[in-house]
N, C-alpha and C positions, 0 to 999 in steps of 0.2 A: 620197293614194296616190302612191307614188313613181313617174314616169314620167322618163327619159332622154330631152331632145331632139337633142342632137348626138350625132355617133359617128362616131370619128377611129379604123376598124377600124385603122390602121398605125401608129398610136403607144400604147406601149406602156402599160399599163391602162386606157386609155380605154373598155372596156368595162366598164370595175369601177365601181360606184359609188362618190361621192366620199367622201372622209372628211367633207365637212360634211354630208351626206345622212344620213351613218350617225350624228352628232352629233346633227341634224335631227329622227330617229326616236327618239332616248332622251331628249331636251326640248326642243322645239322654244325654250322659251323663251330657253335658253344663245345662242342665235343672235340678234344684232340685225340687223334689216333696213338696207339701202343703207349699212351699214360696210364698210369694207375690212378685212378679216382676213386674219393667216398663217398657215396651217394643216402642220403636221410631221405627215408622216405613222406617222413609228414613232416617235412622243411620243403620238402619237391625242390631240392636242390644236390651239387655234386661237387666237391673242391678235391685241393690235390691232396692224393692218400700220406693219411702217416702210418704209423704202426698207433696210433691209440685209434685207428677205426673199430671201436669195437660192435657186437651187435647192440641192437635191432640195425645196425649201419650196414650198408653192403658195400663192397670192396667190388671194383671196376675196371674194365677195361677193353678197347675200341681196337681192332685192327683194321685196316685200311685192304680188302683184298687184291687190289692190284701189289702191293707193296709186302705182304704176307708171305713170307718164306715156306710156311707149312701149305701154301696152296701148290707149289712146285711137287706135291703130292699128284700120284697121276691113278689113283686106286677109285672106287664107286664112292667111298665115306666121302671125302675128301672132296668128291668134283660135284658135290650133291648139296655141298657150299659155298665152294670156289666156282661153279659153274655159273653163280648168277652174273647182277648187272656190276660192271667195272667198277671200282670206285663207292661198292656196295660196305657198310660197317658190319663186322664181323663182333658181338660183343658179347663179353664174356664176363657173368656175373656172381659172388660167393656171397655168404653171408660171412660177417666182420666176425674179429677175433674177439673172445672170450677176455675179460677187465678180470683178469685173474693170474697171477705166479708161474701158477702151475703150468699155463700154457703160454703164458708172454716170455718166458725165462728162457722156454724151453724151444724156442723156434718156431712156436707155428705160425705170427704172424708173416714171418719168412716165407715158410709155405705155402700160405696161398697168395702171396705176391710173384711165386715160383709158376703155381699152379695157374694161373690169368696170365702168366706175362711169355707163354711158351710158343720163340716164334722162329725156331729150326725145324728142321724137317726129324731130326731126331728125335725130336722132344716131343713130338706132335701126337706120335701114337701112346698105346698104353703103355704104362712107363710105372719104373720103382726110382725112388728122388732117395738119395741121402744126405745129413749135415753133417760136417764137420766143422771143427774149429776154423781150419784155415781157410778153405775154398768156400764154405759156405752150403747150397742146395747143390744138388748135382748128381746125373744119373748114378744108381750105385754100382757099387765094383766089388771084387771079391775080396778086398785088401778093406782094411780097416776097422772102425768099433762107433758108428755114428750116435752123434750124442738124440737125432729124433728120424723118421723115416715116412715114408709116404707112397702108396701104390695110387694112380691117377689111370680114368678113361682115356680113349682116345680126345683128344681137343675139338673133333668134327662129330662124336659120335650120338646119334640119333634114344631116343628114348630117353633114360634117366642117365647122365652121367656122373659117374659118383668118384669121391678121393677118398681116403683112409689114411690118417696121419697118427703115428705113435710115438711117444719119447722112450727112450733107456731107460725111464721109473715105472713106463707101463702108463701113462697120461692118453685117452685115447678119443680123439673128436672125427668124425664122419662131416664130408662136405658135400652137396650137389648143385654143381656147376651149371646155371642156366647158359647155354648159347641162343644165342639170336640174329638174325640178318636185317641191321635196321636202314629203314630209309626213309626219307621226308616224304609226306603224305604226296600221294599221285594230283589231288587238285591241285596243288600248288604248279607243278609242271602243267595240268592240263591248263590253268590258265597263261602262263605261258604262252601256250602255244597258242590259244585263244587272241591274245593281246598280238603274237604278229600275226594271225591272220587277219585281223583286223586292220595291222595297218599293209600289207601287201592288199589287200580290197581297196581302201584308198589309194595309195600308190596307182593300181592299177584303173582304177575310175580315172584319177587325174591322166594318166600317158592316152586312154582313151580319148579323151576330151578335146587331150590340146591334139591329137592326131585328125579327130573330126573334126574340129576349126579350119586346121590347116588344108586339108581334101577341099572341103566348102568355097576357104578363100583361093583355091586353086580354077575351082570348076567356076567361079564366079568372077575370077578375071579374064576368063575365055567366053565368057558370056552364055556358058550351058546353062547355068541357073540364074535369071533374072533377080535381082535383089529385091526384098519383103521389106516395103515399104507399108507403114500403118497409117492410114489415114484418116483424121479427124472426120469423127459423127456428123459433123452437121457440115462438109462436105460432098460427101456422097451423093450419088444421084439414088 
């Protein structure tokens, strides 16, 4: 069942369901878990992320929570989204990177492929991210001089969650992370289950039938039931 966990009432659709939700409900299968996808929203389509995702494009991605390492979290945030159905999509949506220098050059498209793709138990809470040259995104540490930086919500966390990403020139974009718990429409299972009840009704008509045949031709070769013979109309007295 599709449940919303954040909600960023002041930015603008963020009360809509996401396009991969709505993708979600018509095959779950079109969707792979802990990929990065781009998602257009007037294409209503999703492919695999590059870094030229830029906006109006939204940058994607599906956790699977049986498989989910941040669900190994045992706190209220956490079981408040891990606690649903097995095998439920966990999915976490940004808006794309900025078609500009200033912020391509400088790591943010790294960022928020850092930011959707967090799936340690370390990583899960509120968290400061730094880059460097060599390792890349990575929680920060008191050693070093990062060329861009980032403070991130919890991954689970209810209401607006929001990131903050800065470079070393002072370059500075604000993100609000939709999570969601998507799942294929409930009619689809209630027919389902419709469809075998249906055929256990047959099933069970036919095991009745041939069991009453057989009772019948029992009682009627011991002669309790005389056999219904039909006899022609213009017989009869």
């Amino acid at each position: 069942m599709y449940r919303p966990i954040t909600n960023c009432s002041y930015e603008l659709y963020y009360n809509e369901k996401s396009l991969i939700c709505s993708i979600i409900e018509e095959n779950k299968e079109r969707v792979p878990s802990d990929k990065l996808l781009c998602c257009n929203k007037e294409e209503r389509s999703c492919s695999a992320y590059s870094s030229g995702c830029f906006v109006p494009n939204e940058i994607v991605q599906c956790h699977n929570l049986t498989t989910f390492d941040a669900c190994k979290r045992n706190d209220s945030v956490a079981l408040n989204v891990c606690g649903g159905l097995q095998d439920s999509l966990f999915c976490l949506t940004a808006g794309g990177s900025k078609d500009d220098p200033q912020y391509t050059k400088l790591y943010f498209p790294e960022a928020i492929e850092w930011i959707l793709s967090r799936n340690k138990l370390e990583e899960s809470n509120e968290v400061a991210v730094c880059y460097d040259q060599v390792q890349g995104y990575q929680l920060c540490n008191s050693t070093g001089n990062p060329t861009a930086n980032f403070t991130c919500g919890d991954v689970f966390q209810e209401g607006c969650n929001e990131c903050n990403w800065k470079s070393i020139i002072g370059s500075n974009v604000r993100r609000f992370i939709k999570g969601e718990l998507c799942e294929p429409k409930a009619v689809s299972q209630a027919h389902t289950i419709t469809g075998l009840g249906t055929i256990v009704g047959i099933l069970s008509f036919i095991l009745v039938t041939i069991i009453a045949v057989a009772v019948y031709r029992k009682f009627q070769t011991r002669g309790d039931i005389p056999p219904v013979v039909l006899e022609p109309e213009n017989v009869r007295s």
